[in-house]
N, C-alpha and C positions, 0 to 999 in steps of 0.2 A: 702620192696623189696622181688624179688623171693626167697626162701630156694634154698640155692646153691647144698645142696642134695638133692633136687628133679629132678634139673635140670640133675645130674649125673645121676638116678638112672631111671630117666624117660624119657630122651630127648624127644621120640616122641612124647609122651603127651604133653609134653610143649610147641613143636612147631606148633601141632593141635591144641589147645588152643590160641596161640598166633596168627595163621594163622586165625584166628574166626573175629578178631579183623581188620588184617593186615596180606595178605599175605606175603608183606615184611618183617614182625617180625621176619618169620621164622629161615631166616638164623643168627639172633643174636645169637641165640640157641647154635649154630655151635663156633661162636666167644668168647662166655661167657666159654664154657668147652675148649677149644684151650687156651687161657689165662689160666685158672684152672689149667691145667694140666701141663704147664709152670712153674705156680707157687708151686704146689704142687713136681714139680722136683725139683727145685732149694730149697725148704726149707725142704726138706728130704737132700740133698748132704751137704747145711751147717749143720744141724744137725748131719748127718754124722761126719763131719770134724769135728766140735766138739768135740765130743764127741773122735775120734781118737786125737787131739791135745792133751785132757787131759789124754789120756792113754800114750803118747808120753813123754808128762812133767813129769808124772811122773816117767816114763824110767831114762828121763834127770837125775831127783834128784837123783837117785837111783847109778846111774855111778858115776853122781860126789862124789857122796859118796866111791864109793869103787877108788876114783882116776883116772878114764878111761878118755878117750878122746871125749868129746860131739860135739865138733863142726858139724861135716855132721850132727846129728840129729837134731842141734839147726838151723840148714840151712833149713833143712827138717822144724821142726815145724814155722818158719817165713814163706816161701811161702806159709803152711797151711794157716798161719793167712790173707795172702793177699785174696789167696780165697775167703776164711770165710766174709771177709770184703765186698770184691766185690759179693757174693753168698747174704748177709745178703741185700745190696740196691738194687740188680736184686730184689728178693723178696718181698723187701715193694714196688718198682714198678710195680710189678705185681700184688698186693695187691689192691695199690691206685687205677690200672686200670681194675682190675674185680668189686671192686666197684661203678666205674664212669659206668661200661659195665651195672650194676647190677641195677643202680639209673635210667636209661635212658630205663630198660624194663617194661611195663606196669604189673599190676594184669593182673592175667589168669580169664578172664570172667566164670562164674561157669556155671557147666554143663548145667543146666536148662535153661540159657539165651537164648531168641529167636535170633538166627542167621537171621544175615543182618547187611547189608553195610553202610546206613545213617537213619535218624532220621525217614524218610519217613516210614522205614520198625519198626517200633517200634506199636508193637499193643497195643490197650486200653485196659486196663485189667477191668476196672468198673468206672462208671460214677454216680452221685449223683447230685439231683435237676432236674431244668427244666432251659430251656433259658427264661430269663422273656421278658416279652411282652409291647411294649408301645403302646399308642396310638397318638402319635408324635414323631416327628425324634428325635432320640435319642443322646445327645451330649457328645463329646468327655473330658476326663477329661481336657486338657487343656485350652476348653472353659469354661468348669463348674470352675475352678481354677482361671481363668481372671474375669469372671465373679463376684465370690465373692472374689477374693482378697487371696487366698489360698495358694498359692504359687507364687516365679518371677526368673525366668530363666536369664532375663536379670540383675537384682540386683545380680543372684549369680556369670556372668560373671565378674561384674564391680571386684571381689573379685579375682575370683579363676579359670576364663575363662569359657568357652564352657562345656556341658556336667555337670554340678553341678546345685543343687536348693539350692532355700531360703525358706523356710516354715514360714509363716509369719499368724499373728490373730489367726482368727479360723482353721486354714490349719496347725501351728505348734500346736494348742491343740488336735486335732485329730492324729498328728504322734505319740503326747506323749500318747493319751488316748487308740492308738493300740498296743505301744510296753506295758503300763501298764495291757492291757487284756489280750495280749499273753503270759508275766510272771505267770499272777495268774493261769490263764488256765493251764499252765505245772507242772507250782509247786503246783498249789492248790488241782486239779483233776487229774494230771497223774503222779504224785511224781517225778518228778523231781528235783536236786537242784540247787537253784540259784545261778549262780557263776558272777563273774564280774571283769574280768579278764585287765590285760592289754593291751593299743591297739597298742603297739608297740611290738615286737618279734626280738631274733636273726635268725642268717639262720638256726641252728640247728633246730628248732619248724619246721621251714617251710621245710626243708629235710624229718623231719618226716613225715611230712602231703601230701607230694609229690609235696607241690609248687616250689618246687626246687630240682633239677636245672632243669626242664624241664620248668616251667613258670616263669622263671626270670623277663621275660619282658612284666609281667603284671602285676609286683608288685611295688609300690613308695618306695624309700630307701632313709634312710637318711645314704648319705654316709661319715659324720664326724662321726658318732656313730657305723656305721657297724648294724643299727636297719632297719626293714622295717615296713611300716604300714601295717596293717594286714586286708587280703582279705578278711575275715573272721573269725569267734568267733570260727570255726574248730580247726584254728593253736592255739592260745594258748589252750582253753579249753583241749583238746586231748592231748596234752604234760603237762598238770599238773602232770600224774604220769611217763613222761618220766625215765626213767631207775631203774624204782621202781619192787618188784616183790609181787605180789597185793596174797593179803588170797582170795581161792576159794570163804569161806564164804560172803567177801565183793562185789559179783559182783552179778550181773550186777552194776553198777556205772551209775550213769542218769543224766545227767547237763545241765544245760538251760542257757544261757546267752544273754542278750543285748551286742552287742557291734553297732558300725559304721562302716561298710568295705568300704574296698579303693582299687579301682580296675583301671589300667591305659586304661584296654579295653571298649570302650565305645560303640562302633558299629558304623557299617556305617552307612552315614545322610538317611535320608528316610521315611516314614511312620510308618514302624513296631518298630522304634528307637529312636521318638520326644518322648518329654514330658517326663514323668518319667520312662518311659519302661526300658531306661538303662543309667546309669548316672555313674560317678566316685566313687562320694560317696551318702551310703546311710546306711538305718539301718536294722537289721537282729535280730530275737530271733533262736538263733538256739539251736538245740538239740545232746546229743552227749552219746552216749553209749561206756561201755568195758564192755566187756562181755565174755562166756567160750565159746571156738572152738564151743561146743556140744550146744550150745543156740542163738547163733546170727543171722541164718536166723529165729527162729521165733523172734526178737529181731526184727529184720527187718520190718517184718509185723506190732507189737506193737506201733515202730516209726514214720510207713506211719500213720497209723490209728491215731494216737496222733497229726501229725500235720494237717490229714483231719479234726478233728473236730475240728479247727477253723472254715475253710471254712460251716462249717454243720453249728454250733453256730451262724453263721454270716449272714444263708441264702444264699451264695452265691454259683450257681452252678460248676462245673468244674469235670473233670476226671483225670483218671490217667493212666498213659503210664507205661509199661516199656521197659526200655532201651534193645535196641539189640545189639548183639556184636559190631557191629562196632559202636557204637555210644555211650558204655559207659565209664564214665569219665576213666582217665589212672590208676586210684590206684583202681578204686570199684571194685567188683565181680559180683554184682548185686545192680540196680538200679533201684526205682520207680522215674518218675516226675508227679507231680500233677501241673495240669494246671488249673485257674480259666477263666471263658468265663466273655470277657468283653466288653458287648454290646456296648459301642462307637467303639470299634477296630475292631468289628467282628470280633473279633480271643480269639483263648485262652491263656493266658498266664503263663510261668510257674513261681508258688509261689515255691516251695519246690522241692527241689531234695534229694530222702533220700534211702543213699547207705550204704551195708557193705562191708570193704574194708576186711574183713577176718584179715587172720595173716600182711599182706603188710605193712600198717603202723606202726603197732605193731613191725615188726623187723627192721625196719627204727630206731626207739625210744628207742628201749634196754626195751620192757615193756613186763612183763612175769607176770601168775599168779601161785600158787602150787598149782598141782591137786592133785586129792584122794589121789593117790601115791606115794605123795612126791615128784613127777619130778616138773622141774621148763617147764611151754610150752607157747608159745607166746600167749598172750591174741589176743582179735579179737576186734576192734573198727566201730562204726558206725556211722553216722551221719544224721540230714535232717534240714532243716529248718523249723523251726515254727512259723511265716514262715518268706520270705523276705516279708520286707513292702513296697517298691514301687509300685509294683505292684499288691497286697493287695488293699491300699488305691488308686490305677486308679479302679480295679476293683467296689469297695464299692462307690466310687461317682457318674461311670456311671450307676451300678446296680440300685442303691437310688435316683436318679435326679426326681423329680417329672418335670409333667407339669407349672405348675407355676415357674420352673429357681430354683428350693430351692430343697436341699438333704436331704433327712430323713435319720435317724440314726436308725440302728438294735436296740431292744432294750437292749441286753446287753452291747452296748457303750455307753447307756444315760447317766449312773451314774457315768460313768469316764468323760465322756464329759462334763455335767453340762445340757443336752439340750437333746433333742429327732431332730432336724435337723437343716443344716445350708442355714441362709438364709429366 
């Protein structure tokens, strides 16, 4: 969340910033210091009273002792106490609700972000490869998938409805042969640690992460346990040092994980959304940084470039955006997405979104590190994907389709695969 002393000490700033995003933002600004200042009255006056109650009692003891008559004052210090009572639950009221004001305001998109209003105005910062060329129509992963038997949409309805796959023969050795390459790749060559986390979370993780409460209802809950399944390897990974206060010397922190996310948004029916482009569930190697204030936008760069060279490794073309105000996620400051082109779709699709959220999640979590100085300051978290696999793997079957109906495999999949192509 915001630093509630920024907001005091800068309002303008914060509502030009917030306005970058959403003009409407602006007036929360106004609503979040109106609350503040509510509550910073009411817990100065019980303080106050406090602190008078106990000079008061000890009046009281002081009389009784010499024999006098306490009643008025003992009158006097009970309607203190009702005050005090009523002054102490104003207070956490106003607490609970500059919190809830505080959860529900976005990250201040960082100065540099290209201003604009939707995706459209998002510029390509650099592009790598060439669009490959066929010399026949070139087919779609979901026929290339029917064709050999790769996957079935309809086996994964008979289970779990609409919107889910089945990875089936050669189609589930290829899921596994992609998340095995993208592991050794993070951890082998870009040091990374492997974590493997669980894929269940309470709300607390997901508060951190900013899935909550603003995306509640896009998350699957198990509502006997109070657990939800996890959108992604973000939420836990990133809360492994929740309310820890991490040695300078230990950061940057690097972690790579496999999980399965589970996402209720699936998209609307249509072309850009058949097949595996966007499903319920699916599998993700993601990446995840904490790092110091002073290091995390080049942090930034380090983690685009780390999840680009898959797509490099793998021969597969694609670019990279980034995100403009109005179109970057609610908790980042800054955002790249790297899209792959994927010749059955004619479009590009994006593999990785890899953002620093600055201090934002870090004081959601209670996660601090000690600098030079001894002070304790909110560490900075980042994230990207390395990448998601669905659309990975649409990509690599229509890039690889030969003319004969059969898919060649890059040759850094051979060896995890068992084969050089399928089919």
């Amino acid at each position: 969340m915001l630093d509630i002393r920024l907001i005091r000490e800068k309002p303008d700033y914060v509502k030009e910033r917030l306005a970058a995003r959403d003009p409407a933002l602006a007036s929360t600004v106004d609503e979040i210091l109106e609350c503040d200042r509510k509550r910073r009255t009411a817990e100065t006056r019980f303080q106050q009273l406090q602190g008078d109650r106990k000079r008061i009692s000890k009046e009281i003891g002081m009389k009784r002792g010499k024999g006098e008559d306490t009643a008025a004052i003992e009158a006097e210090v009970r309607a203190m106490g009702d005050e005090i009572a009523q002054l102490e639950d104003e207070a956490k009221q106003l607490d609970a609700g500059q919190r809830t004001l505080l959860l529900n305001v976005p990250n201040l998109p960082h100065d540099a972000c290209p201003h604009g209003t939707t995706a459209e105005e998002n510029p390509v910062v650099r592009s790598w490869g060439e669009k490959p060329a066929f010399t026949f129509a070139p087919k779609s992963h979901i026929e290339l998938g029917e064709a050999h038997g790769l996957f079935s949409f309809e086996r994964a309805a008979k289970i779990a409805g609409s919107a889910f796959v089945c990875y089936m023969g050669a189609g589930a050795r290829l899921e596994r042969t992609l998340i095995n390459f993208l592991l050794d790749l993070q951890t082998q060559q870009h040091g990374y640690t492997e974590v493997l986390p669980p894929f269940l979370v309470g709300s607390d993780p997901l508060v951190g992460t900013t899935q909550l409460p603003k995306f509640e209802e896009q998350l699957y809950r198990c509502e006997r346990d109070g657990l939800y399944l996890i959108p992604t390897a973000e939420v836990p990974v990133t809360n492994l040092h929740r309310e820890e206060i991490l040695s300078i010397d230990a950061l940057p922190i690097r972690y790579a994980a496999y999980t399965p996310c589970f996402r209720r948004e699936a998209g609307a029916a249509g072309l850009g959304t058949r097949g595996l482009i966007r499903v319920h569930q699916f599998d993700k190697v993601e990446l995840v940084k904490i790092t110091t204030p002073e290091t995390s936008f080049a942090e930034l760069e380090s983690l685009t470039a780390d999840a680009e060279k898959v797509l490099q490794i793998l021969g597969l073309h694609y670019r990279v955006i980034e995100l403009c105000t109005g179109d970057v996620g609610f908790g980042s400051a800054k955002t790249y997405d790297i899209e792959v082109w994927a010749p059955g779709q004619g479009a590009y699709l994006e593999v990785s979104s890899c953002s620093n959220f600055t201090d934002y999640q870090a004081r959601r979590m209670n996660l601090r590190c000690k600098a030079a100085d001894g002070k304790n300051v909110f560490c900075h978290t980042l994230n990207g994907s390395g990448t998601a696999l669905p659309r990975l793997y649409v990509a690599l079957l229509e890039t690889y389709q030969q003319a004969d109906g059969s898919i060649a495999l890059p040759e850094p999949l051979r060896r995890y695969f068992g084969a050089d192509r399928i089919g």
